[in-house]
N, C-alpha and C positions, 0 to 999 in steps of 0.2 A: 363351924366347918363349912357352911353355907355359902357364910359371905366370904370367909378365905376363898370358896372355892371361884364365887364371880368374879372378883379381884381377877383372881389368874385367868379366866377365861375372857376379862376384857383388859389386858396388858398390851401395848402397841410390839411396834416392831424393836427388834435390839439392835443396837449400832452397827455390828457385822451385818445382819440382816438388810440394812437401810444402804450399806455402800457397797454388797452385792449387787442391791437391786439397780444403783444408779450407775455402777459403771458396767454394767450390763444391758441401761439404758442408752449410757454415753456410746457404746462397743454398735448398738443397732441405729444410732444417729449417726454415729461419723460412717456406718458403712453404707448408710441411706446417701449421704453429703456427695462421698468418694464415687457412688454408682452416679446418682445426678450431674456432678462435674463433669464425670468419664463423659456418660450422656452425651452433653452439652460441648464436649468438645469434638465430640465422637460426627455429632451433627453440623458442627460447624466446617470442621475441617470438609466434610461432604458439600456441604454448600463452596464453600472457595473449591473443590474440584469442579464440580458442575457449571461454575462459572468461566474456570477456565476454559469447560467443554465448549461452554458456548460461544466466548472468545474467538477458540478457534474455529469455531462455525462461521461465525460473523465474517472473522477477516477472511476465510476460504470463500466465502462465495462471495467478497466483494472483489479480491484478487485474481479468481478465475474469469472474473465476470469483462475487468479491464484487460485480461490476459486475450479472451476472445474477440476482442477490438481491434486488436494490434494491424495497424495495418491496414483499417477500416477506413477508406476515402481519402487514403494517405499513398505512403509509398514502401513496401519491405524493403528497399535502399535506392537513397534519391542516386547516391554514384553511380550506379549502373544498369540503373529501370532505364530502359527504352523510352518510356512514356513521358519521361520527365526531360520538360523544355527549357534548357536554358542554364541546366547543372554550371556551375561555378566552383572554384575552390575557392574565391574570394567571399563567399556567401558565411555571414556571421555561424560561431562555431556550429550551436544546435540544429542550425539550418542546414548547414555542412555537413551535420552527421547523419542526418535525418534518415531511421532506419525503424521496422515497423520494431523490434526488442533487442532490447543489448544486456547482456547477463554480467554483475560485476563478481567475480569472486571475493569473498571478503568484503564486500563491497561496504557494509552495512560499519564495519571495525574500521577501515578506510578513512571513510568520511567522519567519523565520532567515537575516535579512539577512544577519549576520556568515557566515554559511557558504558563501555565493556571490559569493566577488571572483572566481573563475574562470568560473562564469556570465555574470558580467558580462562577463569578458574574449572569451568568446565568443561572448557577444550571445545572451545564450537567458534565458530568461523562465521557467521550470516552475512548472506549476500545482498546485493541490491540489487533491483531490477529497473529494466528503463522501458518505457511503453511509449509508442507515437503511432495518431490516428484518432478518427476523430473520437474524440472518448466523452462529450459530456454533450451529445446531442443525436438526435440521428438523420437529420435535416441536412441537405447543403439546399443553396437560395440562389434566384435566377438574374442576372443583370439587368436591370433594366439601360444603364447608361454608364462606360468608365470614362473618363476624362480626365486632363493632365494635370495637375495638382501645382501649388507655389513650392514646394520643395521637391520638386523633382520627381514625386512619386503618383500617385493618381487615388482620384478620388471614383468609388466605384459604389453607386448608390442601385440600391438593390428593389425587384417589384416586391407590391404587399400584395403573395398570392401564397396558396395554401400553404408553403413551407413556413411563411412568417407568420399566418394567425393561429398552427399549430403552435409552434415554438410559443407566442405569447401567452395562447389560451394555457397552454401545458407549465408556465414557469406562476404565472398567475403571479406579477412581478408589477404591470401596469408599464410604464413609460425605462428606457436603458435596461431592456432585457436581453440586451447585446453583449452587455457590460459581462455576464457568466461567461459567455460561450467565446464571444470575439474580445480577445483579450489583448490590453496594449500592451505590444512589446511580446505578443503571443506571436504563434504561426498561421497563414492562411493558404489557400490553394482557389488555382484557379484551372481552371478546366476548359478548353475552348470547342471550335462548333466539332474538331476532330478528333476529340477525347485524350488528345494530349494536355498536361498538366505544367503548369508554372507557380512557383511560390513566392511567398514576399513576406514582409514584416510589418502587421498592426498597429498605425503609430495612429489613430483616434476615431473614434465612433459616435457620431450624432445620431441619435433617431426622433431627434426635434421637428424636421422638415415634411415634406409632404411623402418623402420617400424615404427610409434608413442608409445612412450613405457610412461608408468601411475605408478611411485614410488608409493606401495602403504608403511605405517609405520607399524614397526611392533610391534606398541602399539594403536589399538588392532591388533592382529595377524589373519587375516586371516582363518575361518574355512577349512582344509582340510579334506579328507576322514580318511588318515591315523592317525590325529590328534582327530577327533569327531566318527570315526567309523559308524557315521551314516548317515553324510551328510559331503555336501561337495566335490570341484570338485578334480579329482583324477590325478595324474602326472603331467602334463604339463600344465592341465585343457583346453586342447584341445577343442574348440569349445566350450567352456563356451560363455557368454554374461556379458557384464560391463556396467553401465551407470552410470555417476555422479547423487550425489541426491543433492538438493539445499532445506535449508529452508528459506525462505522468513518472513520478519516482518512487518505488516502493523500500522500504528499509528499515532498520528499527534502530531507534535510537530512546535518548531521556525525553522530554518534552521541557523545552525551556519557558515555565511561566513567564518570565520578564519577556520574552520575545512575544510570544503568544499566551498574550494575558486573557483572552477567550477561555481555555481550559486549566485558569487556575482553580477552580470549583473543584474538577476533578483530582487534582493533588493536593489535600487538604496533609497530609502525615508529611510529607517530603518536598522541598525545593528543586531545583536541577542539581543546585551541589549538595543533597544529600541533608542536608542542616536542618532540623525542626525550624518554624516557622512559630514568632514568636506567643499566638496566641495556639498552639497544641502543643498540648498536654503529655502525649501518650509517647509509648515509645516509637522511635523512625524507625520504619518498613526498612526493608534490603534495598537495595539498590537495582533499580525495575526498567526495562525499555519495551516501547509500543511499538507495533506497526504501522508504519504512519505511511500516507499517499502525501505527495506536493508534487505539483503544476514546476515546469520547469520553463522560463524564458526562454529568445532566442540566442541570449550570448550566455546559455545553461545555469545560469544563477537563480535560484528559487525565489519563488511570488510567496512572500509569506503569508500572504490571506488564504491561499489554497491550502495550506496542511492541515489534516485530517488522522483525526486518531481512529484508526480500522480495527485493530484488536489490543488489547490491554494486556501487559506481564506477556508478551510475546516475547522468544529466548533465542528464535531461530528460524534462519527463511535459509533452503537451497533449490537447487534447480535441477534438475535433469532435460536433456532435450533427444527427440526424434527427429530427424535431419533426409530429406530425398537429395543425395548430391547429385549433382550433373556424373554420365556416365562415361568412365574412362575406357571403356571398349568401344570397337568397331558397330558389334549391331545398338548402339544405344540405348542400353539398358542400362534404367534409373537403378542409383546404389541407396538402398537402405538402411541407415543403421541410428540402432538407439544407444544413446550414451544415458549411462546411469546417474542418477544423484552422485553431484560432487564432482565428476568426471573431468579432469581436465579438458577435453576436448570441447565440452561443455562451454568454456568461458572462451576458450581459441577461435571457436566456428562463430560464436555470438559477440565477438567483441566489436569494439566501434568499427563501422568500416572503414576508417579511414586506418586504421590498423592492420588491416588484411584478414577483417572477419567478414561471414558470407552468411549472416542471417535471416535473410531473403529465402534460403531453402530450408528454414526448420520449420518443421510442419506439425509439431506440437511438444511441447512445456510438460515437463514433471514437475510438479510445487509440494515440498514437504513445510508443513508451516506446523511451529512448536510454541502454546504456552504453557505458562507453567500456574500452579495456586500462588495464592498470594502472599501465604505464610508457610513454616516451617512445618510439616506434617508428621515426617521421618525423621528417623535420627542417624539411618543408612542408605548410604545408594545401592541401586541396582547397575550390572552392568551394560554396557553399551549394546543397539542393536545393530542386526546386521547388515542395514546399511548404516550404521555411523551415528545414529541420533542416540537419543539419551530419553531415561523413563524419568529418572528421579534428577532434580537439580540442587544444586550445590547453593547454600547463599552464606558462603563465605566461611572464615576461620569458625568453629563453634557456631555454627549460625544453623545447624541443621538441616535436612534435604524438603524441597517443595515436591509433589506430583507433579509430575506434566502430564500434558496429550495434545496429541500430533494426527496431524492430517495428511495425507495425501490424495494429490490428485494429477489425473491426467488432461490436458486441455489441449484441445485440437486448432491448430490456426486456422480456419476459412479462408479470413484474406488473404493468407501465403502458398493457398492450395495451385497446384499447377502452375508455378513459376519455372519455364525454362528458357530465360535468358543466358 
């Protein structure tokens, strides 16, 4: 009876016993797996929002930053600034239009239709903006000596005094630290002894010689005294002031590796047209556009060294503007008025001027600037705000919704303060 009885007191487990215990192991393993994954994506998707956040950080303050230049040692509209000697309508286009911002509605779908079927799908329109002034320095430089040049235009060698061993000290570049700022086939101005202003076109830059000398062309030719009788600098232009003008384009588009093979690093999932690249692997991303700045010539065709990627999986740029117009009563009181984001009067008052826009009186810029995560988060949208933007983004048929976040801001012009011509 004894040993019957230890037998039975050391028998294992029984079969039912055994696949209780393991599928009730299996039961607290997969709901360990299931929490870990959730986890894991629960954190990932946080990380792609806060990237976005930052995104928009980035490009907000580098685009208010260009926005507050506007106009800066330049002209809010060469057509009908008093100060500007020598206006032309023969003067190549960019030169021609030369205006401190010009707002394009749509601007952004305009210029890079094919890159916005997901714009479309989401119903958003992004604008372009157009900037001019001195934007990539904050220097203008003194003449020492202009003279007349073998192609008609003049060669205008400049002193080496504190504007130029700031500028060298500061680009820490050594010998063509010209080459950023005075750019060929860029804009320049020139300033004479009575603070009226004449432009031209950059056609070459030495700073080989004893002095840094600035080709300017002489199409357009330079206003002199002896040539405009009423402005303009006189001899040698002795103690004149020069600064290059830069205009600046902001917009969102794909980023074409083949054209700007500098940021193919950055598109390792995706091509411009969209097509894995044959050594990845993974699946292709949506269909994504940046914020990009470029440097615009003088016959408006973009310098392709100058593009710059500002913010990443950006989905949407508009504008709003505050406007002081010239006053239509008797006692001359300035008229006030702010137009909203998106506002049509918005792209009317700021259009080119040679269109019959008057953007010389907008006295400060609404920027609503939207990106979005990088991947699919949701699986529903949210509806539209009340002005017009959007929380959640669409990436296409089945493709699920990304978060966004959107910035706004207000920026005040300086240089277009007090304009009453």
């Amino acid at each position: 009876m004894n040993v019957r009885g230890r037998k039975r007191g050391a028998r294992g487990f029984t079969l039912i016993e055994l696949m209780v215990s393991l599928s009730a192991g299996l039961g607290v393993a997969a709901g360990a797996f299931l929490l870990a994954r959730s986890a894991t994506a629960f954190f990932q998707n946080e990380a792609r929002l806060t990237n976005a956040q930052f995104a928009s950080m980035v490009g907000m303050t580098r685009l208010t930053s260009d926005i507050r230049r506007a106009s800066y040692k330049s002209t809010p509209n060469a057509k009908r600034d008093p100060n500007v000697c020598g206006y032309s309508a023969t003067w190549p286009s960019a030169l021609q239009s030369l205006a401190g911002i010009r707002i394009v509605e749509g601007g952004s779908k305009l210029d890079h239709a094919g890159d916005h079927t997901l714009s479309t799908t989401n119903n958003l329109n992004p604008d372009s903006l157009y900037l001019s002034g001195l934007m990539n320095s904050t220097e203008h430089f003194s003449v020492a000596v202009m003279q007349a040049a073998g192609t008609g235009g003049y060669d205008i060698y400049l002193n080496k005094d504190g504007a130029y061993w700031r500028t060298k000290l500061a680009t820490q570049t050594g010998s063509n630290i010209f080459d950023r700022i005075f750019v060929v086939g860029g804009m320049m101005r020139l300033v004479d002894q009575e603070g009226r202003a004449t432009y031209g076109v950059i056609s070459g830059i030495d700073e080989s010689g004893t002095k840094p000398r600035i080709t300017v062309s002489g199409t357009p030719k330079l206003a002199k005294r002896e040539t405009q009788k009423t402005c303009g600098c006189t001899g040698l232009c002795l103690g004149s002031l020069v600064n290059p003008i830069s205009t600046v384009k902001y917009d969102l588009r794909k980023v074409d590796t083949t054209v700007y093979t500098r940021y193919a690093g950055m598109f390792p999932n995706a091509n411009v047209n969209g097509s894995k690249p044959l050594q990845f692997k993974g699946e292709v991303e949506p269909e994504r556009t940046e914020l990009v700045r470029v440097e615009i010539d003088v016959d408006g065709k973009e310098l392709n060294d100058t593009l710059e990627v500002v913010a990443e999986y950006a989905v949407d740029l508009k504008f709003g503007a505050t406007r002081t117009d010239k006053s239509t009563t008797a006692n001359q009181t300035p008229v006030l008025a702010r137009y909203a984001i998106a506002d049509k009067r918005v792209y009317e008052k700021n259009a080119s001027i040679n269109s019959a826009g008057s953007p010389e009186y907008t006295s400060a810029v609404q920027v609503r600037l939207s990106t979005r995560a990088p991947g699919p988060d949701r699986t529903v949208g949210l509806p539209t705000t009340t002005d017009g933007g959007l929380l959640r983004f669409k990436l296409g048929t089945d493709g699920g919704f990304a978060r966004m976040r959107t910035m706004i801001a207000d920026v005040y012009l300086s240089n277009q303060a007090g304009i009453t011509w």
